[in-house]
N, C-alpha and C positions, 0 to 999 in steps of 0.2 A: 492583510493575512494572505501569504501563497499556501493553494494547496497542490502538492504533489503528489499524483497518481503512481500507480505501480507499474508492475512492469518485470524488467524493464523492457523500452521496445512496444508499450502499448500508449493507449491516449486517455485524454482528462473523462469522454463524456459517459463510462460507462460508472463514473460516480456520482452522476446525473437521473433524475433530478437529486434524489436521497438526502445528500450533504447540501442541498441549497440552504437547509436551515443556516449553515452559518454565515449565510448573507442577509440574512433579517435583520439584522444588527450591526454589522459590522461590512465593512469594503473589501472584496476577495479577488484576487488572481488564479484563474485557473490556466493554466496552459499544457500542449501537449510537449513533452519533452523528444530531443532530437534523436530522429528515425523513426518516430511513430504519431500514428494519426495524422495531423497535416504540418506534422516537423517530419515528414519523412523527406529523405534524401537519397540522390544516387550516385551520392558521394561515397566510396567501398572502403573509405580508411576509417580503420575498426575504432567506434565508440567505447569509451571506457567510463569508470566510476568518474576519472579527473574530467572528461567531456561534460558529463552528467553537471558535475561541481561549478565548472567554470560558466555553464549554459546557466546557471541558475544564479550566479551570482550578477549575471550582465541582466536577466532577467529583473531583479531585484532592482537592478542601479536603475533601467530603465521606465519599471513600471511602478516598483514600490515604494515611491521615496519614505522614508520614516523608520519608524519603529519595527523590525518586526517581527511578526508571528507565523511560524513554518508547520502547516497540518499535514502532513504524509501519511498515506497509507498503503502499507504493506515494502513493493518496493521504496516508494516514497516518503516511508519513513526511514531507512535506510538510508536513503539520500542527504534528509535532512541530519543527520545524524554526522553525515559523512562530511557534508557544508559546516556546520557547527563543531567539527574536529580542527577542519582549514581555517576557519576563524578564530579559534580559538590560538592558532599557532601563528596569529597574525598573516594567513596568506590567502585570505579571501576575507570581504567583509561585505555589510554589515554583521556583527555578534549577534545570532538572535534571540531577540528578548524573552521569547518563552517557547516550546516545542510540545505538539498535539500528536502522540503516535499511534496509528491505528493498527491490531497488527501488524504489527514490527517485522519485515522480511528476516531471515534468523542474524541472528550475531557473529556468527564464525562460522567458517569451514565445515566444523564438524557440525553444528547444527542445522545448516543447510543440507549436507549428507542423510541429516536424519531423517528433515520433512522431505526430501526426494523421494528414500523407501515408503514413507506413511504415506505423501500422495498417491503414488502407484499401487500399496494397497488397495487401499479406499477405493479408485477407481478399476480395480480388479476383482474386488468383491462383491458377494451375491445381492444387495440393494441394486448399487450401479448398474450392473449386467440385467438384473431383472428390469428395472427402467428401460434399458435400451432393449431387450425383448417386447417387452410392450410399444414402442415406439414404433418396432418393424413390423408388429405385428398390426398395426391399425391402420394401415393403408393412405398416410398420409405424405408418405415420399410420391404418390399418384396423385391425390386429389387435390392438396396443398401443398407444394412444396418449398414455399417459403415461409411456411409454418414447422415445416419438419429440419430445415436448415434451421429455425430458431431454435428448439426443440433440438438437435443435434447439439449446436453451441452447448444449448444449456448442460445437456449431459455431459460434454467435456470438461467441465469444471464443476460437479454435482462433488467431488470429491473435497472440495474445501468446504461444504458444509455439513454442519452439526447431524441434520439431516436430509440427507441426498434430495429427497423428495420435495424440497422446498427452492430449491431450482428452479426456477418458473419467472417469467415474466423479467428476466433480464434485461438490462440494453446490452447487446452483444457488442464483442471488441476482439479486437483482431492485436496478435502480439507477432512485429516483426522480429525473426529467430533468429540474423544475424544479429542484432544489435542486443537483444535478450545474451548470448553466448559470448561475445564480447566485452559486455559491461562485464557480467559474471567472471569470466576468463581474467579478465584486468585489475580484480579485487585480490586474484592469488588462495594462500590458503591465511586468510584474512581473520585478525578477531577482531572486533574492535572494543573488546570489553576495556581494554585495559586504560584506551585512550579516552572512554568515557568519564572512567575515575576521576579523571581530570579536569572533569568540565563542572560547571557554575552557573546552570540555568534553567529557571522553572519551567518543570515539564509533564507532561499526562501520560501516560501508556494507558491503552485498553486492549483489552486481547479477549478472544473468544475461548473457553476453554477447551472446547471438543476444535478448536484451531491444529489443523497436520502440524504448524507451526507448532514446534512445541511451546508449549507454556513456561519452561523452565529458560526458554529463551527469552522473553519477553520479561519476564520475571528476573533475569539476569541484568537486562536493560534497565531495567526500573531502580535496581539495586544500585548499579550500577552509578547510575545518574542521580541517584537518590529522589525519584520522580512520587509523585504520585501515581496511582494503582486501581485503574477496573476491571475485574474480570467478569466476563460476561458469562452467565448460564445459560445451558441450552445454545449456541454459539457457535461456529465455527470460524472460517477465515470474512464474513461477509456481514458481519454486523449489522451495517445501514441495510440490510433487508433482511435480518434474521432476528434481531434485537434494535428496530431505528430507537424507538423507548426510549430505551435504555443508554444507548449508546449518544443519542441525543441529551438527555440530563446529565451524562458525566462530562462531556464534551461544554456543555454550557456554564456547569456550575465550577470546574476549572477555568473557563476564561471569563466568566464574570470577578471570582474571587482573584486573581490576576492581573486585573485591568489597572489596579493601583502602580502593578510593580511594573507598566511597560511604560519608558520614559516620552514624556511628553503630551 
């Protein structure tokens, strides 16, 4: 089982520990994908979706031999999405035998457009701003300040969840922005609903309802794919700390009841 982190342009460990559950059981690859975390490079020729694809597929030849099982989330389901298109058109392989999406990065163009503006709300509104009032105001940029750089992080992304306030206790991650702007840039104005129609393999979507992501995209994917379906209450984009539960029991009880259909 690869899992593939988001992004793009970030690294595996800030889904750590959280998603360890799916190594209790079963043999996992995590890796950080190239330009981020310790795949960065100072190589300046722009990474794109095909980069993404081709890295994962040499990844697989080299690390996974078998069967396999592709867990993404957010960009990284995306990814895998995007892997399971090329294989399916014969130009990348292995086919993989079933697909786990966590928060799905959007589906098109326009649904990216859309979780753009909802992030920038979110993070413009009076929750977020009050947190970060309180933050200036407690004098911990003086007396700790790598407590307040933690604490910063976290409010920079308090807008992907359900509820701002539960931003806490993070593993902080850092996303390199050329290669986030590039991958992106290299997709075009992209849908991929259409190519998923197409495809022929057991799959999970879970998605967070109060997700910026909207749900109708996620919900598109699934249809789409003709996937099974969780969505999470109370939820945003961060599941494995807003819902582990939950998100845990769907996650297991789709690869349990699956385990028949991955050959060998």
């Amino acid at each position: 089982m690869v899992v593939l982190h988001g992004g793009p342009g970030a690294h595996h460990e800030y889904l750590l520990p959280q998603l360890l559950f799916l190594a209790e059981t079963r043999d996992c690859l995590l890796y950080d994908q190239r330009g981020g975390g310790r795949s960065k490079t100072d190589d300046r020729t722009p990474i794109t979706w095909q980069t993404h694809v081709d890295d994962l597929r040499a990844v697989v030849a080299e690390c996974a031999p078998g069967p396999l099982t592709l867990v993404g989330y957010s960009w990284g389901a995306l990814l895998a999405l995007l892997y399971t298109v090329e294989a399916a058109a014969g130009r990348t392989e292995p086919m993989p035998a079933r697909l786990v999406l966590l928060d799905p990065a959007p589906a098109s163009r326009a649904f990216r457009t859309r979780f753009e503006a909802e992030f920038a709300r979110r993070q413009a509104g009076p929750e977020v701003q009050a947190l970060r009032a309180k933050l200036e105001a407690s004098g911990l940029r003086d007396h700790d300040p790598a407590a307040y750089r933690q604490r910063t992080f976290e409010l920079s992304v308090a807008g992907y969840f359900a509820d701002p306030a539960r931003a806490r206790d993070l593993t902080p991650f850092r996303v390199t922005g050329r290669v986030q702007q590039s991958t992106w840039e290299s997709l075009g104005d992209f849908d991929l609903l259409p190519a998923l129609r197409t495809l022929r393999v057991p799959a999970l979507v879970v998605h967070g309802r109060q997700d910026p992501i909207a749900l109708e995209s996620a919900a598109a994917i699934a249809d789409a794919l003709g996937a099974e379906h969780c969505w999470l209450d109370d939820c945003g984009h961060v599941p494995y700390v807003e819902q582990p539960v939950a998100l845990q029991a769907a996650v297991s009880a789709f690869l349990d009841a699956t385990e028949a259909l991955v050959p060998g």
